[in-house]
TIVO-2410 file (N, C-alpha, C; in nm, 3 decimals):
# residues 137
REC num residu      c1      c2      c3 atome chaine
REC   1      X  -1.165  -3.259  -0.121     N      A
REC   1      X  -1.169  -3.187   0.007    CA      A
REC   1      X  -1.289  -3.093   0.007     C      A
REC   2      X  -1.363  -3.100   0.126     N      A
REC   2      X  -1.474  -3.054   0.118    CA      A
REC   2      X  -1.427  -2.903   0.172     C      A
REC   3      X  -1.423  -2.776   0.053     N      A
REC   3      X  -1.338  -2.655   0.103    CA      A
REC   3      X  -1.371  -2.577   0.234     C      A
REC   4      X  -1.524  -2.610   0.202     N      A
REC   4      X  -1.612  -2.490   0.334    CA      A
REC   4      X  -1.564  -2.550   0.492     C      A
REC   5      X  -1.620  -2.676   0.500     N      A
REC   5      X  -1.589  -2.722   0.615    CA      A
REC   5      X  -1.415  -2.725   0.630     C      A
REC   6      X  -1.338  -2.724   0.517     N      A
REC   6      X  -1.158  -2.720   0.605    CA      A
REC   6      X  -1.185  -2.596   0.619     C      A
REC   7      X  -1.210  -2.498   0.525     N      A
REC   7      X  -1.211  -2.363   0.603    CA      A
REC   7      X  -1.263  -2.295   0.723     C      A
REC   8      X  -1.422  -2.388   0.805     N      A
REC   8      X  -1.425  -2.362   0.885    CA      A
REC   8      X  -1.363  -2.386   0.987     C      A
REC   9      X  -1.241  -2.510   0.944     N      A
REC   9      X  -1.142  -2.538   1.098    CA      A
REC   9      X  -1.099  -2.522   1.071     C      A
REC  10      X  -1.020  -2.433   0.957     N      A
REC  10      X  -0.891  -2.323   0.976    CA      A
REC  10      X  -0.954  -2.216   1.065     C      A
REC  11      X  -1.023  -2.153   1.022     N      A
REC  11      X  -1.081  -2.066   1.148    CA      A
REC  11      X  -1.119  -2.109   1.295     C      A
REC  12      X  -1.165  -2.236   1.301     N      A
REC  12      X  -1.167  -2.263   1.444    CA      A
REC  12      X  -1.075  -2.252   1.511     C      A
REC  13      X  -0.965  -2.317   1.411     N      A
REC  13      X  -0.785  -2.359   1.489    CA      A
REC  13      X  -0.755  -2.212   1.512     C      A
REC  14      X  -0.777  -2.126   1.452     N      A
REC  14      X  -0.721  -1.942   1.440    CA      A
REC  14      X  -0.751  -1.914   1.605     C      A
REC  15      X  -0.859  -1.936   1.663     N      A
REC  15      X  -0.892  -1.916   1.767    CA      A
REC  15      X  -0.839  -1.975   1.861     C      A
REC  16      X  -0.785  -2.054   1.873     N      A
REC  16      X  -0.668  -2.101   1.965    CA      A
REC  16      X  -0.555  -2.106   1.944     C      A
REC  17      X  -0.514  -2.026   1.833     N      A
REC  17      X  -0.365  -1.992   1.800    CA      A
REC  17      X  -0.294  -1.865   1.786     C      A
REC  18      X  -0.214  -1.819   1.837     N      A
REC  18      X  -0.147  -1.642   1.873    CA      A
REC  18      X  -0.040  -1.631   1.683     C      A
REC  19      X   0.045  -1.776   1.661     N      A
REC  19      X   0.098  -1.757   1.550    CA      A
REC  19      X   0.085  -1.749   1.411     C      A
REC  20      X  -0.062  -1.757   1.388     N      A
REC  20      X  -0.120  -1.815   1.274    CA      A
REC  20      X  -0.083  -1.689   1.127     C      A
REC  21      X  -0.031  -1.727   1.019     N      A
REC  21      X  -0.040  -1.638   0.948    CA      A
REC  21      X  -0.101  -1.699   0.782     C      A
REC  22      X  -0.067  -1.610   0.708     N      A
REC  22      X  -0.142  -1.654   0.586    CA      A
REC  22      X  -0.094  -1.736   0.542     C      A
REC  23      X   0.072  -1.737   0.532     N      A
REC  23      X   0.186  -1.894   0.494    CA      A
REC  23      X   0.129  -2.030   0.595     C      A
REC  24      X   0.076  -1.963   0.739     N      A
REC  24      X   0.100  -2.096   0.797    CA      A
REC  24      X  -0.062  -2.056   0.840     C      A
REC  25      X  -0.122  -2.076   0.850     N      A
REC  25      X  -0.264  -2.074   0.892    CA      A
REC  25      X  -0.324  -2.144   1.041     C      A
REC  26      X  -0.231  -2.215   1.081     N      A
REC  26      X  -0.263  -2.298   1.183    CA      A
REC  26      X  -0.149  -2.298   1.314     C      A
REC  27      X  -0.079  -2.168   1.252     N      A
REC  27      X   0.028  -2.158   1.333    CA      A
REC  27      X   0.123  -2.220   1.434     C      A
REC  28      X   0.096  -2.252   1.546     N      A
REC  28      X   0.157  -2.346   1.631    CA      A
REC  28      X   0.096  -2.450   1.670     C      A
REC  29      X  -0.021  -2.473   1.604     N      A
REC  29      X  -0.075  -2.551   1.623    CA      A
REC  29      X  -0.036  -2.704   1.524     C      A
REC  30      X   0.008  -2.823   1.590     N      A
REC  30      X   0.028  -2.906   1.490    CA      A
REC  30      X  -0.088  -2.971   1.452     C      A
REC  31      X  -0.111  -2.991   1.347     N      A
REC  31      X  -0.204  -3.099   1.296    CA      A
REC  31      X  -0.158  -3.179   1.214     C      A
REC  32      X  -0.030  -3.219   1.233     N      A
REC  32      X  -0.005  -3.346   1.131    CA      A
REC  32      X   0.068  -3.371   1.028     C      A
REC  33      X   0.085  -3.210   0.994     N      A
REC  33      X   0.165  -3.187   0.895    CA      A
REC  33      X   0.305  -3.255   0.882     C      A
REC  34      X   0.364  -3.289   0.949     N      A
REC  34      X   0.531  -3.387   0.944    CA      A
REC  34      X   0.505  -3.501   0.919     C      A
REC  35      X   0.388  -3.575   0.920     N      A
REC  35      X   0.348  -3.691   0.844    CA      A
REC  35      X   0.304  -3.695   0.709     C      A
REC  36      X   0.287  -3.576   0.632     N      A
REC  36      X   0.238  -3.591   0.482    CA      A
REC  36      X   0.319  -3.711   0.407     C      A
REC  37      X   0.450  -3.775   0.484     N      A
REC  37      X   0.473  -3.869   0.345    CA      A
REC  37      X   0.429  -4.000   0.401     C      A
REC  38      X   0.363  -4.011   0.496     N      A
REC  38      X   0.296  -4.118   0.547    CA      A
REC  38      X   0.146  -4.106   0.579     C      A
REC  39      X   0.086  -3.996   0.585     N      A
REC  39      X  -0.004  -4.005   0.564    CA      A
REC  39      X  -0.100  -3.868   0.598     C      A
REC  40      X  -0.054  -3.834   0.372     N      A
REC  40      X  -0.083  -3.734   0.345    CA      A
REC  40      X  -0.231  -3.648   0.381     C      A
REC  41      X  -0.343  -3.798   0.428     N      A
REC  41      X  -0.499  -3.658   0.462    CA      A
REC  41      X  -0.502  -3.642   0.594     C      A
REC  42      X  -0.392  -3.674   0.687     N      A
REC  42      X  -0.399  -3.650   0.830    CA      A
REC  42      X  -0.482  -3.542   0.853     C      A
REC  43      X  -0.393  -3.457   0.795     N      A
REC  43      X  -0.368  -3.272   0.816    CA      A
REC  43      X  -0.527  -3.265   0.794     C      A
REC  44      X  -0.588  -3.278   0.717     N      A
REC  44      X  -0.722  -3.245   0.643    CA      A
REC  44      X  -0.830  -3.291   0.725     C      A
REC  45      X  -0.824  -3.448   0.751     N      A
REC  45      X  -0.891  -3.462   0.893    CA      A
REC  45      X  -0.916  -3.419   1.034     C      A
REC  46      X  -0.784  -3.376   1.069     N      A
REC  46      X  -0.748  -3.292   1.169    CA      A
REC  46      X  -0.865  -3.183   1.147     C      A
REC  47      X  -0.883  -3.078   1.066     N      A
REC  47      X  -0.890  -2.998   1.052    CA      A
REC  47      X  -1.041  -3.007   1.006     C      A
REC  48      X  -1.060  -3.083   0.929     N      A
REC  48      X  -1.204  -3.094   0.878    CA      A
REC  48      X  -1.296  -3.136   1.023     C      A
REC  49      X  -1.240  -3.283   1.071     N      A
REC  49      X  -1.294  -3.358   1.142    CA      A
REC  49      X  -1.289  -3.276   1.282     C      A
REC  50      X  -1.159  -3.218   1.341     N      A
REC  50      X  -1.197  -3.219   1.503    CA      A
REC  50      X  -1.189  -3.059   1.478     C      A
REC  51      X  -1.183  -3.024   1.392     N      A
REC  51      X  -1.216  -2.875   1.428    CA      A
REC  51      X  -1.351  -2.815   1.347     C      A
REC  52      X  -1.353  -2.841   1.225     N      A
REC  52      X  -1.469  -2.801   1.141    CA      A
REC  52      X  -1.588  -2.849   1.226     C      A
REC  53      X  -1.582  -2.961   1.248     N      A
REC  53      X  -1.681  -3.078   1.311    CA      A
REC  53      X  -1.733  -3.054   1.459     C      A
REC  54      X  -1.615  -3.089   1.511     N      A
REC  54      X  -1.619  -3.134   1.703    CA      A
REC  54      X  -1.579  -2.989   1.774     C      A
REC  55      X  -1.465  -2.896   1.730     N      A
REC  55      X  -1.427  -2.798   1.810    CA      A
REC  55      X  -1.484  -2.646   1.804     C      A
REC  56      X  -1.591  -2.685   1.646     N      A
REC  56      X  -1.663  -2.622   1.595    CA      A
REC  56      X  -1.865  -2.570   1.668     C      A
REC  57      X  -1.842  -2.674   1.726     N      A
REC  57      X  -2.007  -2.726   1.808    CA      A
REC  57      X  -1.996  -2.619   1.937     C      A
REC  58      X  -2.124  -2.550   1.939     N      A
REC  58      X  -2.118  -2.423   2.058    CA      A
REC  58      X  -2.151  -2.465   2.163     C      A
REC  59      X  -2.175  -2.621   2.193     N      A
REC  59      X  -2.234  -2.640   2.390    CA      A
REC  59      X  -2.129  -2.577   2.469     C      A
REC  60      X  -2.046  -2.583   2.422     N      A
REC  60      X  -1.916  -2.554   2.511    CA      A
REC  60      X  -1.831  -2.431   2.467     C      A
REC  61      X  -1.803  -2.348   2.570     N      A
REC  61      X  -1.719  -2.218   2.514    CA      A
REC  61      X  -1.514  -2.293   2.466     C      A
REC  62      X  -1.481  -2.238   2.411     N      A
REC  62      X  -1.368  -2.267   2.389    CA      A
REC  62      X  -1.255  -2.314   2.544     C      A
REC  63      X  -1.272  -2.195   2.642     N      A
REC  63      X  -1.232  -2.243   2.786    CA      A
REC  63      X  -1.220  -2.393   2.820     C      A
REC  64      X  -1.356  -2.402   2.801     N      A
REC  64      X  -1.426  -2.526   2.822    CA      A
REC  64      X  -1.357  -2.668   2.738     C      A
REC  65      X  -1.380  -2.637   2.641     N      A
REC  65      X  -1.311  -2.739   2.540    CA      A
REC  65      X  -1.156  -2.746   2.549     C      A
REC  66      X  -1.073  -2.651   2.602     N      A
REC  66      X  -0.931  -2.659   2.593    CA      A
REC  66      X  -0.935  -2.791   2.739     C      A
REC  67      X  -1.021  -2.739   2.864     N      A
REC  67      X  -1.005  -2.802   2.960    CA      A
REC  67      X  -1.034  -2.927   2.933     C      A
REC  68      X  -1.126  -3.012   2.862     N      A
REC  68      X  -1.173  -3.118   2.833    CA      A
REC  68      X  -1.053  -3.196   2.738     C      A
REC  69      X  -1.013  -3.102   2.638     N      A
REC  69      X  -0.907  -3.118   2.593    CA      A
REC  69      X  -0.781  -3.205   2.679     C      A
REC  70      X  -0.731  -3.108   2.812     N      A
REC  70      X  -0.640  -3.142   2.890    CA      A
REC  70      X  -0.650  -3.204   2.933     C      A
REC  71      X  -0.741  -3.228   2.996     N      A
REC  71      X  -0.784  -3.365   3.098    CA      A
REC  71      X  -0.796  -3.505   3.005     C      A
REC  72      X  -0.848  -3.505   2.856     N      A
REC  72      X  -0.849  -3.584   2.809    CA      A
REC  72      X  -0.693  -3.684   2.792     C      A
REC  73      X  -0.572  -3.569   2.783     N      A
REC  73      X  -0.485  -3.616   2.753    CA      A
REC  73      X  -0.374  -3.634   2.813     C      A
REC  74      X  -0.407  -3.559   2.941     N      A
REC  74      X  -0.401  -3.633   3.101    CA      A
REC  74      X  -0.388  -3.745   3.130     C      A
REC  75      X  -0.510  -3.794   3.110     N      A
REC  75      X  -0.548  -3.929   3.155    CA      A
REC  75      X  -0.485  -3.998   3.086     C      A
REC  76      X  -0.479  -3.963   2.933     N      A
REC  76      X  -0.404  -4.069   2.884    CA      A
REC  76      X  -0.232  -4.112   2.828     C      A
REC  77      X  -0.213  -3.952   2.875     N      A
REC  77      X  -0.060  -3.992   2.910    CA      A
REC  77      X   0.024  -3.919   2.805     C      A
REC  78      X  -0.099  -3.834   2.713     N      A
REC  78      X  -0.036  -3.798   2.579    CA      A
REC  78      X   0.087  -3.721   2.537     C      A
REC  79      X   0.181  -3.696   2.429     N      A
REC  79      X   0.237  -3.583   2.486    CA      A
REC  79      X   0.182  -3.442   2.422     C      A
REC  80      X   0.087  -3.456   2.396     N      A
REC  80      X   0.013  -3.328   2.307    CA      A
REC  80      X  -0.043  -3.242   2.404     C      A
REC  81      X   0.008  -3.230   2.564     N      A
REC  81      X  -0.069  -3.146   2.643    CA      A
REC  81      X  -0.050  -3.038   2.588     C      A
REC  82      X   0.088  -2.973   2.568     N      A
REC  82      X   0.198  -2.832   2.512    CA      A
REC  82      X   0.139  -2.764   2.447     C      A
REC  83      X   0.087  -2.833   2.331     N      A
REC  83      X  -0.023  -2.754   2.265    CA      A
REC  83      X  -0.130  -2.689   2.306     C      A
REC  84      X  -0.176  -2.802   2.402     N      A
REC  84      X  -0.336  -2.772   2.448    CA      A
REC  84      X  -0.272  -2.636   2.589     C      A
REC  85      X  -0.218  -2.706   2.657     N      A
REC  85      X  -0.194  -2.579   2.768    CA      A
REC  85      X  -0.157  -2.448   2.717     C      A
REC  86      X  -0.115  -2.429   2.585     N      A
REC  86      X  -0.070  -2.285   2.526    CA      A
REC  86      X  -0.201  -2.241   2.442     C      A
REC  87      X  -0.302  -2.369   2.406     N      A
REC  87      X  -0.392  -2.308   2.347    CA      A
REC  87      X  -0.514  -2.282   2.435     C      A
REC  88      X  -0.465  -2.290   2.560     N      A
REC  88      X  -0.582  -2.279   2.678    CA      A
REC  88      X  -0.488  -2.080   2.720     C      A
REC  89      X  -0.406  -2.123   2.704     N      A
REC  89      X  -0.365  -1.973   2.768    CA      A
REC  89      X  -0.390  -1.881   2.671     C      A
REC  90      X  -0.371  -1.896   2.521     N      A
REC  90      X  -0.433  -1.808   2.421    CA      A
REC  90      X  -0.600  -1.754   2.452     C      A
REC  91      X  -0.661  -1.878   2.465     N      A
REC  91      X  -0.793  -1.846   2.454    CA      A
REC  91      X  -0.902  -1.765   2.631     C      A
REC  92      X  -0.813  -1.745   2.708     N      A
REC  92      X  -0.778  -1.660   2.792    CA      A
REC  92      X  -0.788  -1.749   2.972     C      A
REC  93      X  -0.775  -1.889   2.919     N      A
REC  93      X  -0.759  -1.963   3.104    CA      A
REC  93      X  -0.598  -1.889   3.145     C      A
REC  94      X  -0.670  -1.903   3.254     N      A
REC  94      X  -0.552  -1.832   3.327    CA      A
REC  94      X  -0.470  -1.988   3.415     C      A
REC  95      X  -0.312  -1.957   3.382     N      A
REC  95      X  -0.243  -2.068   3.430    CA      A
REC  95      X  -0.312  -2.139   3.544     C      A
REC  96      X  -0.290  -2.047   3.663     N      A
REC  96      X  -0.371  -2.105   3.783    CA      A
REC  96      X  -0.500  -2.202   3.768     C      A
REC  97      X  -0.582  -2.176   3.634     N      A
REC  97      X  -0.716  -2.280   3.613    CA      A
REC  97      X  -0.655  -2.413   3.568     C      A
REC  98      X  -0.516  -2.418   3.472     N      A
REC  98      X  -0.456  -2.535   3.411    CA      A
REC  98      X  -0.410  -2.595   3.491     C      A
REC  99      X  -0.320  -2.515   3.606     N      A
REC  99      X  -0.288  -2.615   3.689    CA      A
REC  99      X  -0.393  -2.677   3.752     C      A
REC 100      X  -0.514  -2.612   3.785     N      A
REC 100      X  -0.602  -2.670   3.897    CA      A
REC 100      X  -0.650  -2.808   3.829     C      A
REC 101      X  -0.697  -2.757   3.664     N      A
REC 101      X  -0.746  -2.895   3.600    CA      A
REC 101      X  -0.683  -3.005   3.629     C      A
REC 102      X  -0.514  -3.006   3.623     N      A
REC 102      X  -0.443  -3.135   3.610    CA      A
REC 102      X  -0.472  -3.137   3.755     C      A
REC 103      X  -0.398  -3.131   3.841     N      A
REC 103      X  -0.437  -3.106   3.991    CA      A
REC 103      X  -0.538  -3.211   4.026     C      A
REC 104      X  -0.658  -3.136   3.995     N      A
REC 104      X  -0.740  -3.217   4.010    CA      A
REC 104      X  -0.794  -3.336   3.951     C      A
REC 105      X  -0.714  -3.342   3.862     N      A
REC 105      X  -0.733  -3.521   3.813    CA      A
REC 105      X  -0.637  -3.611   3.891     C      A
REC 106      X  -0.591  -3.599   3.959     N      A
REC 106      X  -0.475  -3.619   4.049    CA      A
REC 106      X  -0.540  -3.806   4.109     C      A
REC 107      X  -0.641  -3.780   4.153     N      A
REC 107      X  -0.756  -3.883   4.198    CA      A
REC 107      X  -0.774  -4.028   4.108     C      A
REC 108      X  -0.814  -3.957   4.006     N      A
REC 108      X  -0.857  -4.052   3.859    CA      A
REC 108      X  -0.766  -4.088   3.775     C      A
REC 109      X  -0.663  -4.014   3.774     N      A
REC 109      X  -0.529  -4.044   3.666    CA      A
REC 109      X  -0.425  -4.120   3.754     C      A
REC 110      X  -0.389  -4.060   3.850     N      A
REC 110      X  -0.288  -4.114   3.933    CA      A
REC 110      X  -0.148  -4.045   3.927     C      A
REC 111      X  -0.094  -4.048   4.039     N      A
REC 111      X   0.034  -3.935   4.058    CA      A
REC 111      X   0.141  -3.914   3.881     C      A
REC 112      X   0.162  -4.031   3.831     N      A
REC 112      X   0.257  -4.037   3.703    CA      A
REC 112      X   0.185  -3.924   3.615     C      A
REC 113      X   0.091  -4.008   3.559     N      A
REC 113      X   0.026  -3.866   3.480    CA      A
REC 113      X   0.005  -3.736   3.495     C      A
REC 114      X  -0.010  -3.706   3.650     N      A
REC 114      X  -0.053  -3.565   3.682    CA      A
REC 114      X   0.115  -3.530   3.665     C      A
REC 115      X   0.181  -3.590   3.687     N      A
REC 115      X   0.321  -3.536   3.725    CA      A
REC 115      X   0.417  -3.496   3.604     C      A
REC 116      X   0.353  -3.570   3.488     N      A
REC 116      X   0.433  -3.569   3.373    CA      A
REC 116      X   0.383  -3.467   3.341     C      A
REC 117      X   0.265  -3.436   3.310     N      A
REC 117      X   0.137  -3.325   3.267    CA      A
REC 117      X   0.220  -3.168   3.355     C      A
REC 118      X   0.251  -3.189   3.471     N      A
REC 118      X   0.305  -3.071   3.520    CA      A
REC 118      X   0.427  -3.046   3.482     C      A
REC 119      X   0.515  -3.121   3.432     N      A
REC 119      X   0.665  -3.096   3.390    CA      A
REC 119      X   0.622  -3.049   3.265     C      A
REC 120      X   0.537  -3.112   3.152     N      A
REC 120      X   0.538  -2.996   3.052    CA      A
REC 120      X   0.441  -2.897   3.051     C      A
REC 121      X   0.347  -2.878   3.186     N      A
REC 121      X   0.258  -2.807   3.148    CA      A
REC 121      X   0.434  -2.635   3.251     C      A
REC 122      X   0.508  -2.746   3.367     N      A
REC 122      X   0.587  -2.619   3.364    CA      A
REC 122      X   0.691  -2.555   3.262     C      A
REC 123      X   0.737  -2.608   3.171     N      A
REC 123      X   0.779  -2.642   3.035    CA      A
REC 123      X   0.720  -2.504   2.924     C      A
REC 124      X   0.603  -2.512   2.894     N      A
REC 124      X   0.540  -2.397   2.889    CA      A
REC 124      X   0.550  -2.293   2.914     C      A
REC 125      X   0.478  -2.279   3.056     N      A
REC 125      X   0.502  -2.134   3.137    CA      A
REC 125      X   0.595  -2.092   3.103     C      A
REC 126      X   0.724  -2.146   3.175     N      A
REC 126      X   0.900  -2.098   3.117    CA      A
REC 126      X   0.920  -2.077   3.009     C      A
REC 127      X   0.838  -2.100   2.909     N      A
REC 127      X   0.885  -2.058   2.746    CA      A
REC 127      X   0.835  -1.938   2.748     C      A
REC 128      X   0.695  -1.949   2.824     N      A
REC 128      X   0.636  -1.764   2.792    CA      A
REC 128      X   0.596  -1.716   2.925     C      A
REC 129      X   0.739  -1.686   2.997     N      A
REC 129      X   0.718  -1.651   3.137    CA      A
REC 129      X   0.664  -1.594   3.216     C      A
REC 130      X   0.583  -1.739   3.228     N      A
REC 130      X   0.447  -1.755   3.310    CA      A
REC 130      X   0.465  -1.778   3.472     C      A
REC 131      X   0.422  -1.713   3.489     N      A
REC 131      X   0.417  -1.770   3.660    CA      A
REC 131      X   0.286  -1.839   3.743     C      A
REC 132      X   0.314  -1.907   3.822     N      A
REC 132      X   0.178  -1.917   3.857    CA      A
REC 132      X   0.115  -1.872   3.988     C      A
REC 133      X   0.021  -1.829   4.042     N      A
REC 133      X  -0.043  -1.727   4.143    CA      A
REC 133      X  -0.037  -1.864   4.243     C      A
REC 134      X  -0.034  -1.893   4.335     N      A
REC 134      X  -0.061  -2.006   4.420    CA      A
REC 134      X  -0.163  -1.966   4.550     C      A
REC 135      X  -0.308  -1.985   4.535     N      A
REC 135      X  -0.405  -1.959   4.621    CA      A
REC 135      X  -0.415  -2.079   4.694     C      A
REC 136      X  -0.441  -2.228   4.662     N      A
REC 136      X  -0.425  -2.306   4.753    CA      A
REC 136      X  -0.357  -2.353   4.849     C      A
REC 137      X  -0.390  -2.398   4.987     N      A
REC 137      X  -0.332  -2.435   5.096    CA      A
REC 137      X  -0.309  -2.560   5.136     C      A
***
């Protein structure tokens, strides 16, 4: 394990995570860890690869990357939004921008996805009671 680079995506992951402590470093964030007996370098990839690596790269502010994030997994139906929508609200989008993201993929994804995406993106909120501001008409 190449130490520097996991350590730099333990610190990347720190930045999009409120729970992180010294036992758990990655706090609510999953990376994989419930698969170690199937496949123990998940975790390490995770961490080396999309965070040391990809989440690590400055074109994009973190905002930015949570949204790209969402939309990515939007589209594809994932159920890993939960994460991403709590690690978009850590890193300071404001609900109203998450909803707008899914929202607006509404076009390109198609009603199922946007719709599933809003049941857990409301799923969320209600865990950390969130409300949302409603400016559109």
């Amino acid at each position: 394990m190449d130490n520097e680079r996991y350590q730099k995506g333990i610190k990347k992951i720190q930045e999009f995570t409120v729970l992180h402590t010294e036992e758990n470093p990655t706090g609510e964030m999953e990376i994989g860890e419930g698969f170690k007996d199937l496949a123990p370098d998940l975790s390490k990839y995770v961490v080396e690869f999309a965070f040391g690596d990809i989440y690590a790269r400055t074109a994009l502010d973190n905002k930015q990357k949570v949204l790209t994030t969402i939309s990515s997994l939007v589209s594809q139906g994932m159920p890993q939004i939960a994460i991403h929508v709590n690690s978009g609200l850590n890193v300071g989008l404001t609900p109203e921008e998450i909803v707008g993201c899914i929202l607006h993929l509404l076009p390109y994804t198609g009603f199922p996805r946007v719709l599933n995406a809003l049941k857990v993106t409301q799923k969320v909120f209600n865990e950390r009671g969130i409300t949302v501001i409603h400016s559109d008409k």
